[in-house]
N, CA, C and O atoms as a DFTB+ gen file, in Angstrom:
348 C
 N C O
     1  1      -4.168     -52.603       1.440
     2  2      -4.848     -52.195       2.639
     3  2      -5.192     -50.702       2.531
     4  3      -4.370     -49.880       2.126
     5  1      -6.401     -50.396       2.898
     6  2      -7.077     -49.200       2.915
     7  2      -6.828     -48.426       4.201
     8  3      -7.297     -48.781       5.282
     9  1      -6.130     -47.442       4.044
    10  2      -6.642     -46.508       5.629
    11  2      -7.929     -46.209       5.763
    12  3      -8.699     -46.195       4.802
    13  1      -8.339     -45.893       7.189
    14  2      -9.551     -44.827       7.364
    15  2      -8.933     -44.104       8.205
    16  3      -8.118     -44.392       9.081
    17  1      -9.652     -42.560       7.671
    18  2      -9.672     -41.196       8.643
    19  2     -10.185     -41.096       9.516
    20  3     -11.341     -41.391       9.819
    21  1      -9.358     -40.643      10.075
    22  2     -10.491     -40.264      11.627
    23  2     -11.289     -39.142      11.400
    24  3     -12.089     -38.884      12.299
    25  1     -11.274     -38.366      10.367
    26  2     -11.855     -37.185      10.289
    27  2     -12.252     -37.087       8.517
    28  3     -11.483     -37.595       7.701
    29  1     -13.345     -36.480       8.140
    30  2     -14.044     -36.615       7.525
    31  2     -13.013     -35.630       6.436
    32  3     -12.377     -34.670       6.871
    33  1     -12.979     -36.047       4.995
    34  2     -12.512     -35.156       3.934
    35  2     -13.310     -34.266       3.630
    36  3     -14.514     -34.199       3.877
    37  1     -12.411     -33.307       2.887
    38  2     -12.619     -32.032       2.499
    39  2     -13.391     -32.139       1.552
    40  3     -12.845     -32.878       0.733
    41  1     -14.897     -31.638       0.997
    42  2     -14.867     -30.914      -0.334
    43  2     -14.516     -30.168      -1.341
    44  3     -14.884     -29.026      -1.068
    45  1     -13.944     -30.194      -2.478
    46  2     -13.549     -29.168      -3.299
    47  2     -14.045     -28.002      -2.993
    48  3     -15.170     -28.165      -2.521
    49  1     -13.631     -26.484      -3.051
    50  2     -14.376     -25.686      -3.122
    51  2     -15.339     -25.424      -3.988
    52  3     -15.081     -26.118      -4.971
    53  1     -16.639     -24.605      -4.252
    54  2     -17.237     -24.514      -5.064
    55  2     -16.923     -23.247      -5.664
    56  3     -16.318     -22.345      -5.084
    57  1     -17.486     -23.192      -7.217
    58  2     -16.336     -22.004      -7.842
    59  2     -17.307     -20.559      -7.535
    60  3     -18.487     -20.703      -7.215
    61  1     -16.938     -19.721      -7.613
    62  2     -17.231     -18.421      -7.154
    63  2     -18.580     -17.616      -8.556
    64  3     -18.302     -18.010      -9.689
    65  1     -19.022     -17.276      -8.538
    66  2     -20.020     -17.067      -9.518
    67  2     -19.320     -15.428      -9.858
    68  3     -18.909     -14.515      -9.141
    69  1     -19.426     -15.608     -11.113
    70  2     -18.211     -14.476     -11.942
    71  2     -19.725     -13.265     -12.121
    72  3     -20.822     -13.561     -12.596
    73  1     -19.419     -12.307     -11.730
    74  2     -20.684     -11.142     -12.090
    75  2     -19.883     -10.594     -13.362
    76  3     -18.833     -10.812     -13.966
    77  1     -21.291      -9.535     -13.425
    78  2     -20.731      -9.062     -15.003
    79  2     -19.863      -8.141     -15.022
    80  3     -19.457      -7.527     -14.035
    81  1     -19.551      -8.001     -16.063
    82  2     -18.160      -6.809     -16.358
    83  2     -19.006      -5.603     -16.239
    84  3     -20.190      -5.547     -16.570
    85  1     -18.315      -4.662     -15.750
    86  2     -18.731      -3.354     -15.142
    87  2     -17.650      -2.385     -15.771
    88  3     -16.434      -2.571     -15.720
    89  1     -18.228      -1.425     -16.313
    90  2     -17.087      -0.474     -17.138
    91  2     -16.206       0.099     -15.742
    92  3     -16.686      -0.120     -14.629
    93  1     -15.061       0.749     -15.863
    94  2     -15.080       1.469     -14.816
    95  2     -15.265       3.221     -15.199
    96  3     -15.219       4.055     -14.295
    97  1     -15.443       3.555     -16.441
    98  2     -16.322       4.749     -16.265
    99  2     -16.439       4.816     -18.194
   100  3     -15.617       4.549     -19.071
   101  1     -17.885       5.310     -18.233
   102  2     -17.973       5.535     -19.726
   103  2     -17.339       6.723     -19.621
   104  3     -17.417       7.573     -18.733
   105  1     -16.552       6.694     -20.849
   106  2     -15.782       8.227     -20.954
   107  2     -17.041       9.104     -21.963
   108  3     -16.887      10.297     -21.705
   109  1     -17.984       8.963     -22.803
   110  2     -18.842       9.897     -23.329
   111  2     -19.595      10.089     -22.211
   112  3     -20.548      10.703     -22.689
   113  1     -19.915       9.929     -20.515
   114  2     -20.657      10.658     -19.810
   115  2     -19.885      11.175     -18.741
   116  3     -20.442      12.139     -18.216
   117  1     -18.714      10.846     -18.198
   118  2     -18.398      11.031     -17.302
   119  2     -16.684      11.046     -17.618
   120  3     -16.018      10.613     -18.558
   121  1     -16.362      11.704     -16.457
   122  2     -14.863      12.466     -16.527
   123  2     -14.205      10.856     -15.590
   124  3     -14.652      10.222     -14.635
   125  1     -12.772      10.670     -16.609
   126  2     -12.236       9.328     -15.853
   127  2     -12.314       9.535     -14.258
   128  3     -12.801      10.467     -13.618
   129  1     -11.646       8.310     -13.813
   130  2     -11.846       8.256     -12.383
   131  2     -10.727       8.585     -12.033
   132  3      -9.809       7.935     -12.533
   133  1     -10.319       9.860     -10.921
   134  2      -9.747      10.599     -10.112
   135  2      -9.580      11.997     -10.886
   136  3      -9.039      12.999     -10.417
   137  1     -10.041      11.894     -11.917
   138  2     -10.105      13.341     -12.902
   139  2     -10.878      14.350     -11.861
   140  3     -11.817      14.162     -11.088
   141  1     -10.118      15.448     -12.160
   142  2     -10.516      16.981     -11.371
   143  2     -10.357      17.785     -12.047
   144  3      -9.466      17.876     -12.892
   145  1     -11.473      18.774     -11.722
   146  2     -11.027      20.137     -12.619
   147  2      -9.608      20.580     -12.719
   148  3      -8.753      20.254     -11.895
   149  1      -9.408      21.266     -13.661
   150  2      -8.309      21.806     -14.280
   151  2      -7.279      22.544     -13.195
   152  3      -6.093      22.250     -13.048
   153  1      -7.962      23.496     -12.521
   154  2      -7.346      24.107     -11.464
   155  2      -6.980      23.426     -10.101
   156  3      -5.901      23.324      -9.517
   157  1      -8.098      23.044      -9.828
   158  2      -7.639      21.821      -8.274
   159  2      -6.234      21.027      -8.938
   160  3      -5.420      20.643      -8.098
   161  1      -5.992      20.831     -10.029
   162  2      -4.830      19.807     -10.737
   163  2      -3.677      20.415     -10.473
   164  3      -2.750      19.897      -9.851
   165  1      -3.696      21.903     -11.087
   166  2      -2.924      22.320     -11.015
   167  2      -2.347      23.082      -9.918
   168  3      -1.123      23.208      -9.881
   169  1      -3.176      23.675      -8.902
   170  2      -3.011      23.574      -6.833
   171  2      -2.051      22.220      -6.804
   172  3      -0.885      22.260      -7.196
   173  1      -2.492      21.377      -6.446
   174  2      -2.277      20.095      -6.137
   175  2      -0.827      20.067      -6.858
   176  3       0.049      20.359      -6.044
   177  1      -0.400      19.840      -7.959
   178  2       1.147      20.069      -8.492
   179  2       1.889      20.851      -8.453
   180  3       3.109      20.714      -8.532
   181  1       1.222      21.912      -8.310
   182  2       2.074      23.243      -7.646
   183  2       2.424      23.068      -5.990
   184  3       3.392      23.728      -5.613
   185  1       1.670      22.171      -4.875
   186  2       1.243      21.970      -3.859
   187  2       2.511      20.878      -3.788
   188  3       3.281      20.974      -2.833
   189  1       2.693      20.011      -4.631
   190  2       3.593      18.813      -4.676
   191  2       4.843      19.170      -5.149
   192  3       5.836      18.528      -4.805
   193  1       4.933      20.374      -6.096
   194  2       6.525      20.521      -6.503
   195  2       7.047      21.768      -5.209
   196  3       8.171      22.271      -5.220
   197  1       6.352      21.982      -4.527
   198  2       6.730      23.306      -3.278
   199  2       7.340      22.221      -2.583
   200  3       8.566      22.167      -2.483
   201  1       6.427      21.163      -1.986
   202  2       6.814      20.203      -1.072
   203  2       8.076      19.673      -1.357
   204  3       8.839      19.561      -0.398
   205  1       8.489      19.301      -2.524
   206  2       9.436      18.235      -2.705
   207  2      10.377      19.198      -3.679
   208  3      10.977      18.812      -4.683
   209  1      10.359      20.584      -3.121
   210  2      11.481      21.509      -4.577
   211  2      12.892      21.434      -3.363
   212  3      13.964      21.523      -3.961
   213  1      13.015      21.323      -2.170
   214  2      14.017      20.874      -1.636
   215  2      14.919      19.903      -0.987
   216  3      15.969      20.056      -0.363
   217  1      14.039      18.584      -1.389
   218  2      14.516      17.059      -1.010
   219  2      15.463      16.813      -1.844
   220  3      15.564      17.021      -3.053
   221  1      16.432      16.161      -0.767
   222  2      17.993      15.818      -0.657
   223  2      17.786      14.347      -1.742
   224  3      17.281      13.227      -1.663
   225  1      18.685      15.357      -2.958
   226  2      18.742      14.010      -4.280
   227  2      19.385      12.847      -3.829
   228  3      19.183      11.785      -4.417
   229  1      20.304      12.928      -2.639
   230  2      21.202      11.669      -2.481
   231  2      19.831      11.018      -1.421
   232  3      20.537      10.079      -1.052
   233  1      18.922      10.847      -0.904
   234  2      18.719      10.237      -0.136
   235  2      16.857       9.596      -1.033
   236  3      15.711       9.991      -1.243
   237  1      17.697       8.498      -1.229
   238  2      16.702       7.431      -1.930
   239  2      15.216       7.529      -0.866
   240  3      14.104       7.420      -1.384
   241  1      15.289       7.627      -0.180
   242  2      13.505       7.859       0.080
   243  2      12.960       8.891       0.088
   244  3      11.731       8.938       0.033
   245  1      13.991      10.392       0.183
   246  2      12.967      11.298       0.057
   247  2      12.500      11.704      -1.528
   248  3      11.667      12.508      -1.946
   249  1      13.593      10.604      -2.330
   250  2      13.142      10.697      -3.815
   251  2      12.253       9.577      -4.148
   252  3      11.685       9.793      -5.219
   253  1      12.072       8.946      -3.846
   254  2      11.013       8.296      -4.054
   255  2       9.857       8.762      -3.746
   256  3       8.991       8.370      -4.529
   257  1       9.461       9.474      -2.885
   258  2       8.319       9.958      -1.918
   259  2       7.950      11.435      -3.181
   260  3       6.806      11.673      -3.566
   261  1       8.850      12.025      -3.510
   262  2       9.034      12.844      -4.640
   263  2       8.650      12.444      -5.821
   264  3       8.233      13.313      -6.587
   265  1       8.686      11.125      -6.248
   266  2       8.677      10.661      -7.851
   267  2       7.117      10.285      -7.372
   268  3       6.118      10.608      -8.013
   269  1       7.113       9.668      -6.335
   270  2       5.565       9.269      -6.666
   271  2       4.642      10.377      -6.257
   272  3       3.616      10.309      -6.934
   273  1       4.622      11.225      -5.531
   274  2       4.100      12.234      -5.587
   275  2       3.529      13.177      -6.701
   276  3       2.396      13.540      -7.019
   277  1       4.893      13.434      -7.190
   278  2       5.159      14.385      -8.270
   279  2       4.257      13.422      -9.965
   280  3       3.917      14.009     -10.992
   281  1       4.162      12.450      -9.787
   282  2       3.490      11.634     -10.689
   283  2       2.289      11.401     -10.714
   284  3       1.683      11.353     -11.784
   285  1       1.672      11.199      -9.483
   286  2       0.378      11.949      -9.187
   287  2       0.067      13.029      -9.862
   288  3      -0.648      13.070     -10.864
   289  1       0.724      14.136      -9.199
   290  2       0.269      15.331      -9.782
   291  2       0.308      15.269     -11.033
   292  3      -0.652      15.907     -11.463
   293  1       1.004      14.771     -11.983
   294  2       1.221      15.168     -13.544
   295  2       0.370      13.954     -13.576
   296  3       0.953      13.749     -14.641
   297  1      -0.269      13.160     -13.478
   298  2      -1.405      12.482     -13.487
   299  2      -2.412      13.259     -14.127
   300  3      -2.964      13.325     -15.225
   301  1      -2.437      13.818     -13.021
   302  2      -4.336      14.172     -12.669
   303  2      -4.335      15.205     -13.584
   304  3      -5.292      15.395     -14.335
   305  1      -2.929      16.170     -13.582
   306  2      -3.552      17.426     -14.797
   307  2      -3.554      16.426     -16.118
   308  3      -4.477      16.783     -16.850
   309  1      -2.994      15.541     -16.555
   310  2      -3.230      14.889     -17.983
   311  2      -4.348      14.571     -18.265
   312  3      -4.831      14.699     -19.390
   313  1      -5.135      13.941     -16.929
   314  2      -6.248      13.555     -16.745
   315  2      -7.329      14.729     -16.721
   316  3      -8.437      14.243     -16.948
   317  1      -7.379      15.934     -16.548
   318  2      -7.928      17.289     -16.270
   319  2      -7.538      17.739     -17.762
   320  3      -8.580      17.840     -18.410
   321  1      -6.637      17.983     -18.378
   322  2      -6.706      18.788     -19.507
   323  2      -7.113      17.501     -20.521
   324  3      -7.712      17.947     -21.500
   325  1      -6.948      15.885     -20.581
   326  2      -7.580      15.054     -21.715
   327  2      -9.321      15.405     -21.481
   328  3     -10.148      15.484     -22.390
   329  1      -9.566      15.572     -20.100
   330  2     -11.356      15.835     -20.012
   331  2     -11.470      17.226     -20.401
   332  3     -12.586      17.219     -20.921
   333  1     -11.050      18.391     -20.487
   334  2     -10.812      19.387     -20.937
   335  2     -10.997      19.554     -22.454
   336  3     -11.660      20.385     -23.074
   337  1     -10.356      18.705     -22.814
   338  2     -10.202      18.858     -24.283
   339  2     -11.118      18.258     -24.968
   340  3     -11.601      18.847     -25.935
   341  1     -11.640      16.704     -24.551
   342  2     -12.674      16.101     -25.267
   343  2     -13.977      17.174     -24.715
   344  3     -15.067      16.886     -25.209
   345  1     -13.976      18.012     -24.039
   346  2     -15.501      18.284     -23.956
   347  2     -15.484      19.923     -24.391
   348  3     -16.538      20.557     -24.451
């Protein structure tokens, strides 16, 4: 014995149409993405180790808030002196 629905079935979805791959930055024209000059890099980490040169080592969030911060900053100058250097 066959059921019937009272309500009409679903279609599969249809699949999503894949676009093309998109670089996210040629490095022979352009400086990676969040790269900044050399100096704004180094403001900015100097800006981040002032902030966080007196957070309390025992207290797990203001070190965390510190590590990721502070990783940022040494980010962006790696990112500032590698564009630095290739050009």
């Amino acid at each position: 014995m066959r059921l019937r629905l009272p309500f009409a079935r679903r279609l599969p979805p249809a699949p999503f149409p894949t676009p093309a791959p998109v670089p996210l930055h040629t490095p022979d024209h352009a400086p990676a993405p969040g790269a900044v000059p050399l100096d704004a890099a180094l403001r900015i980490a100097r800006d981040a180790l002032a902030r966080h040169g007196d957070a309390d080592i025992h207290s797990r969030t203001a070190m965390y808030f510190a590590a990721v911060d502070l990783d940022h900053a040494l980010r962006l100058v790696v990112s500032a002196l590698d564009y630095r250097q290739e050009h």
